[in-house]
ZAMARGU-4260 file (C-alpha; in steps of 0.2 Angstrom, whole numbers, plus 5000, padded with zeros to 4 digits):
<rodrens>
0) 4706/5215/4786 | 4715/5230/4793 | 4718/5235/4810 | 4719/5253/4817 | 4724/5257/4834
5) 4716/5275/4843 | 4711/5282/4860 | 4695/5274/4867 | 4684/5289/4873 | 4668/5283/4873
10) 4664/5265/4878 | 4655/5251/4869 | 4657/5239/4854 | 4647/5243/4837 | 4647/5237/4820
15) 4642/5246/4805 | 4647/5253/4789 | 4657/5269/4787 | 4655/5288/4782 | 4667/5297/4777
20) 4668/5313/4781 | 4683/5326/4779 | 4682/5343/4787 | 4694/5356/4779 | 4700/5375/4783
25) 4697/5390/4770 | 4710/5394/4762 | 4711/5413/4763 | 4721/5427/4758 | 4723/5442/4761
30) 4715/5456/4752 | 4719/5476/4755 | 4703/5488/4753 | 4701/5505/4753 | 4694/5519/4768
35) 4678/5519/4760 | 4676/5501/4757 | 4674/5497/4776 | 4656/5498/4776 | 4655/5488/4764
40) 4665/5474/4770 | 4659/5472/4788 | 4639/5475/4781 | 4647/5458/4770 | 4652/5451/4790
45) 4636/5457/4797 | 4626/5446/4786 | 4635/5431/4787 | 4637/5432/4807 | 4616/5434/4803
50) 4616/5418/4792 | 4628/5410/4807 | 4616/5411/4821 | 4600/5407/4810 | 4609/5391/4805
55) 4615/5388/4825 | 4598/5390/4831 | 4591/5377/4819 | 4604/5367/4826 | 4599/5372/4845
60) 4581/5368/4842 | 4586/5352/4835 | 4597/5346/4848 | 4584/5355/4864 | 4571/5341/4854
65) 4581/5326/4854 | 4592/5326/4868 | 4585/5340/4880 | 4590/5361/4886 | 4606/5357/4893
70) 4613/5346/4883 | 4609/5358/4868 | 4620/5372/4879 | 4636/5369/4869 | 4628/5377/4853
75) 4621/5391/4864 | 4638/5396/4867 | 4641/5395/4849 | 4627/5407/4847 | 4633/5418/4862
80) 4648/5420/4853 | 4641/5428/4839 | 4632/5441/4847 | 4639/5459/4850 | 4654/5456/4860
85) 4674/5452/4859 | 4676/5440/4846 | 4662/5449/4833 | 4669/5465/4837 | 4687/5461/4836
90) 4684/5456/4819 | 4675/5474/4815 | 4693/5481/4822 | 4702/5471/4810 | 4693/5478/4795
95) 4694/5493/4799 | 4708/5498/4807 | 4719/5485/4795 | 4709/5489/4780 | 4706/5472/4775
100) 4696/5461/4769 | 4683/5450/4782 | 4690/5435/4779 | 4709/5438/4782 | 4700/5449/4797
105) 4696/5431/4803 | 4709/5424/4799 | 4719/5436/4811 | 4705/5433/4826 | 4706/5415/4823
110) 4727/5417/4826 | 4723/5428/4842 | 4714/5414/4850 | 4724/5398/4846 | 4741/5408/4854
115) 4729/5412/4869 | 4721/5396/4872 | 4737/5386/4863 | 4747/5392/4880 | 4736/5382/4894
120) 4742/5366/4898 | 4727/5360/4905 | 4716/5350/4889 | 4697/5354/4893 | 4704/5372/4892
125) 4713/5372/4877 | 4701/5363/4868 | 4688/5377/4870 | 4697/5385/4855 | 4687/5373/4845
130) 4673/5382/4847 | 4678/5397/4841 | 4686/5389/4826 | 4671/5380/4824 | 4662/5398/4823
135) 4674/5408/4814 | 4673/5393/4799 | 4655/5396/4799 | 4656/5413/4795 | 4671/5413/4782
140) 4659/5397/4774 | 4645/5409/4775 | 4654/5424/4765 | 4652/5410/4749 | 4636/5411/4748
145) 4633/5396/4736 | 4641/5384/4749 | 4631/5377/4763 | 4639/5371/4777 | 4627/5357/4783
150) 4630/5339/4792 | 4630/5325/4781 | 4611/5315/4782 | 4616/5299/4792 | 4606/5283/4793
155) 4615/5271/4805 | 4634/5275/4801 | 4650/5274/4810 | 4654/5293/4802 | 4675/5293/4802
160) 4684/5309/4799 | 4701/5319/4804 | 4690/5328/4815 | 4672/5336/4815 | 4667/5354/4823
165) 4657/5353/4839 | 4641/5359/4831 | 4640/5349/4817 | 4644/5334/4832 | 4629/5338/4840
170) 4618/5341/4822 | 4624/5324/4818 | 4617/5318/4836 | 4604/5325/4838 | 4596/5313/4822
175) 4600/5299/4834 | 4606/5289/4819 | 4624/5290/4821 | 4632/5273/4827 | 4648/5276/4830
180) 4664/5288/4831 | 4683/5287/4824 | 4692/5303/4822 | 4712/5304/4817 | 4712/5317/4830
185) 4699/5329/4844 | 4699/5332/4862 | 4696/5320/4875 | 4690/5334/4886 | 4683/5340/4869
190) 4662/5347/4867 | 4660/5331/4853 | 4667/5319/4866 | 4656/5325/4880 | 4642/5323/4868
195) 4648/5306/4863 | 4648/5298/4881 | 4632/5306/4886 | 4621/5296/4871 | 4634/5283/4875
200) 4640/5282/4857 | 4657/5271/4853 | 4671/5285/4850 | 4690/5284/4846 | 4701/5297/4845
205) 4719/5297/4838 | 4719/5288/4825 | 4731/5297/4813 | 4727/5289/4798 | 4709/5281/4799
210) 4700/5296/4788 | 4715/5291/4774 | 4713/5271/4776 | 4695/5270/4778 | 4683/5271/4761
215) 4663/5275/4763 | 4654/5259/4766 | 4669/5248/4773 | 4661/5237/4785 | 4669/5242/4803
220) 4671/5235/4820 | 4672/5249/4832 | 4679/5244/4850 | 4678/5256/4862 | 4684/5246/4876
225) 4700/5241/4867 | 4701/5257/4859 | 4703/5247/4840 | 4694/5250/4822 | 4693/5234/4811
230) 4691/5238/4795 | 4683/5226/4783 | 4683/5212/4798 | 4684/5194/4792 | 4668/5182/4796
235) 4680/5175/4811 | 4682/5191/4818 | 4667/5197/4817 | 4661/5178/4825 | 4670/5185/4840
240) 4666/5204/4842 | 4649/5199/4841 | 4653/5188/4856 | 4661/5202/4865 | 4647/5212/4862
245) 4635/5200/4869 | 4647/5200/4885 | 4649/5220/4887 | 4630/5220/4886 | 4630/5207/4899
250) 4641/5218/4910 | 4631/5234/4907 | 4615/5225/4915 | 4625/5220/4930 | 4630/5236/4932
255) 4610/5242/4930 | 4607/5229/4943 | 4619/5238/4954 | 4615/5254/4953 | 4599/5248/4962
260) 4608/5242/4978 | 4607/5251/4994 | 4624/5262/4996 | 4631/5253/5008 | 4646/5238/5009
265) 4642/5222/5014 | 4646/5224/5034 | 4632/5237/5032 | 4646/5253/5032 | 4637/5268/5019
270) 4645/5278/5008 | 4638/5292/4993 | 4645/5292/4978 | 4644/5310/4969 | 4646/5315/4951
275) 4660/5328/4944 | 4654/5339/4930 | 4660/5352/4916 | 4644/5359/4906 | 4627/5357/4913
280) 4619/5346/4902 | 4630/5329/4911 | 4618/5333/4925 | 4608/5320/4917 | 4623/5308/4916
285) 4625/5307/4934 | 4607/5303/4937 | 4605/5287/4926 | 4622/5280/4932 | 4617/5284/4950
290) 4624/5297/4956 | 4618/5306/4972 | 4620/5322/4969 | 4634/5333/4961 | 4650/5335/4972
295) 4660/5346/4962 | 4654/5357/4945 | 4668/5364/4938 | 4662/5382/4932 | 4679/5388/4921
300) 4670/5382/4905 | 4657/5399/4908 | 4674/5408/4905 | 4676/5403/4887 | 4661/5418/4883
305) 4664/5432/4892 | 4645/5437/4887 | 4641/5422/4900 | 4658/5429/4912 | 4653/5447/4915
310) 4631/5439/4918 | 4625/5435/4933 | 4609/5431/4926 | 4615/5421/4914 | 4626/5412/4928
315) 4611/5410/4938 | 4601/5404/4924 | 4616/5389/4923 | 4616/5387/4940 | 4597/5385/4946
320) 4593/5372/4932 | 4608/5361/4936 | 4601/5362/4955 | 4583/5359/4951 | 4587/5345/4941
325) 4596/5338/4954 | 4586/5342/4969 | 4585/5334/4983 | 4604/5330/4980 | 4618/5343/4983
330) 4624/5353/4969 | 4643/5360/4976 | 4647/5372/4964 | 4666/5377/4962 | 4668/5395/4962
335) 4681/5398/4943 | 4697/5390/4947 | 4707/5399/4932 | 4726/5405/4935 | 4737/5392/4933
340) 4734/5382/4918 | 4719/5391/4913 | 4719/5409/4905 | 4706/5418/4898 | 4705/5436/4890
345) 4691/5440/4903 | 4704/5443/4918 | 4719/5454/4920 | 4735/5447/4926 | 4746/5460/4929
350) 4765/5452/4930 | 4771/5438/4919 | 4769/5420/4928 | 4787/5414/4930 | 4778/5399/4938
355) 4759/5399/4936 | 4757/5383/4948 | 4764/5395/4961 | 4757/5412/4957 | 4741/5422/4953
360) 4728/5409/4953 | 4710/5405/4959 | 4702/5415/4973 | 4719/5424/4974 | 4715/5431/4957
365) 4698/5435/4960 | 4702/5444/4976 | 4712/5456/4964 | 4694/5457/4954 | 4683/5457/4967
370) 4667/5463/4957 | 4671/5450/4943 | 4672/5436/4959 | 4655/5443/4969 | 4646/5442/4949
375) 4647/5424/4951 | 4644/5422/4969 | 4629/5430/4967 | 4624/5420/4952 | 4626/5404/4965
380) 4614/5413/4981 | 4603/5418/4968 | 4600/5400/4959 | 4597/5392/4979 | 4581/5393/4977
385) 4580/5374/4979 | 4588/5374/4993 | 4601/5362/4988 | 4616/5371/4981 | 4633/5371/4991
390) 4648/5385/4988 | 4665/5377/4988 | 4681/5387/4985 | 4696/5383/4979 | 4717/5383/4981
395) 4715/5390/4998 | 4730/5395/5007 | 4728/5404/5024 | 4713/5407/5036 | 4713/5426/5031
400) 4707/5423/5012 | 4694/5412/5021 | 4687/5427/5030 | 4688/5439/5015 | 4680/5429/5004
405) 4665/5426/5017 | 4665/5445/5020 | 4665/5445/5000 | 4648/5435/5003 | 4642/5443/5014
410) 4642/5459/5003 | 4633/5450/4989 | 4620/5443/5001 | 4615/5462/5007 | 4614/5467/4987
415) 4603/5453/4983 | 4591/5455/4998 | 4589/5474/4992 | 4585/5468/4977 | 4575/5456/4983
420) 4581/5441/4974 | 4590/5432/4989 | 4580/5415/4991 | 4579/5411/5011 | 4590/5395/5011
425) 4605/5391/5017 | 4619/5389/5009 | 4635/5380/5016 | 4652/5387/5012 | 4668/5373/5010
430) 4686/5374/5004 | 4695/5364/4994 | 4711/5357/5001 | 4726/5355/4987 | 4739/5365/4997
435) 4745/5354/5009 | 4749/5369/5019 | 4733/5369/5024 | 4732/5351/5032 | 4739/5360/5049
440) 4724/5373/5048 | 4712/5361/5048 | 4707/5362/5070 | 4704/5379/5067 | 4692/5380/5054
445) 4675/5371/5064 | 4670/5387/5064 | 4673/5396/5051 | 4669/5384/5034 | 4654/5370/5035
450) 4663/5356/5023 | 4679/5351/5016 | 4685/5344/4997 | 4701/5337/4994 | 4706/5339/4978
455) 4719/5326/4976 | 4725/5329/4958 | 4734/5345/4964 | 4737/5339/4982 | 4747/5325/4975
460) 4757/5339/4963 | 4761/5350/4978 | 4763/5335/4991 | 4778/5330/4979 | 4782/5343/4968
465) 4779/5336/4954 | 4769/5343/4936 | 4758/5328/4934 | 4755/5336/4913 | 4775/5334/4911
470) 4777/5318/4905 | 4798/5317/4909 | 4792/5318/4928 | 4776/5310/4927 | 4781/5295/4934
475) 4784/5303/4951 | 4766/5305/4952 | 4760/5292/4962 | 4745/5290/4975 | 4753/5276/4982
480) 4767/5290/4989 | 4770/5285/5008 | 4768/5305/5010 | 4751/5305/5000 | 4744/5293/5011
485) 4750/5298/5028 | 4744/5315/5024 | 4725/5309/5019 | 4725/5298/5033 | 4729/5315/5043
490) 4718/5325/5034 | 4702/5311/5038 | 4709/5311/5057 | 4707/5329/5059 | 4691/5333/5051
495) 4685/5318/5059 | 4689/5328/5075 | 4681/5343/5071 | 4666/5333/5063 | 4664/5342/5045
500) 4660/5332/5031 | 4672/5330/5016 | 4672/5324/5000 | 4687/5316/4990 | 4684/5325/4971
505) 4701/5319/4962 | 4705/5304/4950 | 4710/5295/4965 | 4689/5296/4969 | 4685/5284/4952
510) 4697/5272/4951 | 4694/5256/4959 | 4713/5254/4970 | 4714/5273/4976 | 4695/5272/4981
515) 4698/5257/4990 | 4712/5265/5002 | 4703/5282/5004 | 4687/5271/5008 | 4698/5262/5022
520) 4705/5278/5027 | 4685/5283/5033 | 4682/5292/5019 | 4662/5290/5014 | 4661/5303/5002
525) 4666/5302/4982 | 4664/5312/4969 | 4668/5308/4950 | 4664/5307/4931 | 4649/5299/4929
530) 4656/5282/4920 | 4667/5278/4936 | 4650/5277/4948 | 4643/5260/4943 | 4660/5253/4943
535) 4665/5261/4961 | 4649/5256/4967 | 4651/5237/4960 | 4665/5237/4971 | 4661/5245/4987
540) 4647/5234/4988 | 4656/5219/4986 | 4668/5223/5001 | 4668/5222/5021 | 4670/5239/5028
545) 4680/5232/5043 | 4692/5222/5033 | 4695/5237/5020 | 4699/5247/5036 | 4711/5234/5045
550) 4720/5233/5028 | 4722/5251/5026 | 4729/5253/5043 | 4745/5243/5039 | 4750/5253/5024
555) 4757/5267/5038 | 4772/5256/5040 | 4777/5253/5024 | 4791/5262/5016 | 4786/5266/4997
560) 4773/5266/4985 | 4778/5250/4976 | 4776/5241/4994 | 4761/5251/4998 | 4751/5246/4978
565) 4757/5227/4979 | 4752/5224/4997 | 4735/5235/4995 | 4728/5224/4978 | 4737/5209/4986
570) 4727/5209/5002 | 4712/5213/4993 | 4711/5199/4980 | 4715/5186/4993 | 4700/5193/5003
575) 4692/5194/4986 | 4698/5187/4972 | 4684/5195/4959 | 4685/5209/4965 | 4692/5218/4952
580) 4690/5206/4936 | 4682/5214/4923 | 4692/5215/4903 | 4695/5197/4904 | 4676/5196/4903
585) 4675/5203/4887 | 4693/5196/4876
</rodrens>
């Protein structure tokens, strides 16, 4: 019996025997052809891109069958990416203009794209380059023509590899046989992880090794709760998992059970929960762990195909069925928050970013690019047709950007209405606050935006200055920072005042503590990925809104975040001492 440590990405506990499965690069070299040779080779690269997007339909269809449209979305982008536009034609330049062959042309495209995305800092950006991987070791697989590139059949496995491409994740899927996940390495933020917790299939990442240690048909114990593969477990071990598993399953009823309760703590004191999303298809997510609505779609992911970037139909295509899905519930959709961390080919920043936190960013980029930014706020006005859908913008820094961009939408109101593709619903307009510097704005904005969300992740960064990615300062960032919760509690007094509703979208929203203090700061509104709903829900309900508040209300005299975390959980667990007892249930 062997042991191997990963990164739990997916919950759950499953035991099953292994597949392996070990993805490899082309080897490619590079090849010099003559002026009259060029048709030849991208004709070569024309048919393979052909073979590429028959094989990524099949897969589509599949995956549209088994697990519905939205979910089969990642491969549509795969296909997207194939169809006349920067990366396909960027390829053709290489050929051409290099005078070699497609596959070192690849090759080259490939090493464009990992600098580019290799640069962000921010994980669910930089692993978009997956994708592209993914498609550019379709096509060089497809230049051999004897060599298929299909999934492995699976019937009941735990498949373990060093890593598998997105579309072959979801082909895998989408037979609905595959048990389990371990991968020596892939994104936590990554298209096959997305996948993986949607169908709530047992995933860990980061293994190192486990594709070198493990054999086909070793019997495995995969926990996705203690993040451990157990390779050939002994009778007594897997005595005990089974146990375990028994007990998580136990747990996951409960957590049905409360999903069903009314939204409200025990004194009677409601509150709505709200789901965070990334790609459309985690719409559905939200609904079965009880989500009322979506509080923040984050739209950068649309940036990783210009095709969908530069479209407002296709944007409004997005953006109507995520809202229909969800109606009645609200549907706030982010305008592109890109800048910063997150840097795409599609956008022009002029200077060089001494400091990206700081510069070109957000709506002030888009203000630069304001045909680019009106695209994607007409995509938004135009999916309303439900009625439910909220604009929200972020990094705002002064009340001026405020009224340009309402002039902005305006504009793209009056295109629509001559176009006739306005609907005639309303649609509310809030800010996201991150820059503390807007705290003191706040008592001048009741008229001028209709809702607030804080997005605490960055207003914890700026509050303290501190890159909450860098992990030799990480330790700085704290939500438990006096300043952190003076300004909050300022931030719920004030809108209070002007009486707007808000929404809290960071981390601090999903995890149990953090929710607890913003719930006794008066907070009611929470957004969040989906897995965090039923357990911030679990808690809420088991709490007295009156005795959460009084507690709360002390932690403005204490002096430092160690005081403030000890004297929060301490309080709590006297009041309620199961409050937050969950692992013990299941060692």
């Amino acid at each position: 019996m062997k042991t191997i440590k990963g990164k739990s990405v997916s919950s759950g506990i499953i035991i099953g025997k292994a597949l392996l499965f070990n993805s490899h690069k082309e080897i490619v070299f590079k090849e010099n052809i003559d002026a009259d040779a060029i048709r030849k080779e991208i004709d070569r690269f024309e048919n393979a891109v052909k073979r590429a997007r028959a094989q990524l339909k099949k897969i589509y269809n599949n995956l549209q069958k088994t697990m519905g449209k939205d979910s089969a979305l990642i491969i549509e982008t795969q296909y997207l990416l194939l169809k006349e536009g920067n990366l396909v034609d960027d390829i053709k330049h290489i050929i051409a203009t290099d005078l070699v062959n497609t596959e070192w042309a690849i090759k080259e495209v490939e090493k464009k794209y990992v600098e580019v995305f290799g640069n962000i800092m921010d994980l669910a950006f930089k692993e978009r380059i997956n994708d592209i991987s993914d498609v550019l070791s379709r096509l060089l697989k497809n230049l051999k023509i004897h060599k298929k590139d299909e999934a492995p059949e699976v019937e009941n496995v735990i498949l373990v590899a060093d890593d598998i491409p997105p579309s072959m994740a979801a082909s895998l899927m989408s037979q609905g046989k595959l048990l389990g996940l371990v991968l020596d390495y892939g994104g936590e933020t990554g298209h096959t992880t997305i996948l993986a917790r949607t169908l709530e299939i047992p995933t860990i990442l980061h293994t190192i090794d486990a594709s070198r240690v493990i054999a086909n048909d070793d019997l495995l114990i995969v926990d996705g709760l203690s993040g451990e593969v157990i390779v050939n477990p002994t009778p007594s071990a897997i005595a005990k998992t089974t146990i375990k598993k028994e007990k998580y399953q136990v747990y996951k009823d409960r957590l049905k059970e409360v999903i069903k309760l009314p939204d409200m703590t025990k004194d009677k004191h409601p509150f709505k929960l709200l789901g965070n999303i990334e790609l459309a298809f985690e719409s559905d997510a939200l609904l079965s762990h009880g989500a009322r609505g979506i509080g923040l779609f984050r739209t950068e992911f649309l940036f990783m195909d210009p095709n969908i970037a530069f479209s407002l139909d296709q944007q409004y295509m997005i953006y109507k069925s995520v809202a229909q899905k969800m109606y009645p519930y609200p549907v706030v959709i982010r305008t592109f928050d890109v800048g910063r961390d997150k840097v795409y080919d599609s956008f022009q920043i002029e200077e060089d970013e001494v400091n990206p936190a700081l510069g070109v960013m957000a709506v002030r980029l888009f203000l630069r690019q304001k045909e680019m930014f009106k695209t994607q706020i007409k995509g938004i006005l135009r999916a309303n047709e439900s009625g439910n859908i909220k604009l929200l913008f972020p990094m705002i820094t002064e009340i001026e950007e405020i009224h340009t961009i309402k002039a902005l939408v305006e504009e793209a109101k009056d295109e629509l209405r001559r176009e006739n593709k306005l609907p005639d619903k309303q649609v509310d307009i809030g800010i996201m606050i991150e820059i503390p510097g807007i705290v003191s704005l706040i008592p001048h904005l009741e008229h001028v935006v209709d809702f607030f969300s804080i997005g605490t992740n960055d207003l914890i960064q700026y509050s303290l200055a501190v890159d909450r990615n860098k992990d030799s300062v990480a330790y700085l960032y704290n939500p438990f920072h006096p300043g952190v919760v003076k300004v909050l509690m300022e931030i719920r007094e004030e809108i209070s005042k002007i009486g707007k509703e808000v929404t809290v979208c960071g981390e601090m929203a999903g995890k149990p503590f953090t929710a607890l203090m913003l719930l006794g700061m008066g907070y009611t509104n929470f957004s969040m990925t989906p897995l965090s709903i039923t357990e911030i829900k679990r808690v809420f309900t088991q709490v007295h809104y009156s005795y959460v508040k009084k507690t709360v209300k002390e932690l403005a005299r204490l002096s430092s975040k160690t005081e403030i975390e000890e004297f929060l959980i301490e309080t709590m667990l006297k009041k309620y001492p199961d409050l937050f007892i969950k692992q013990p249930l299941f060692q």
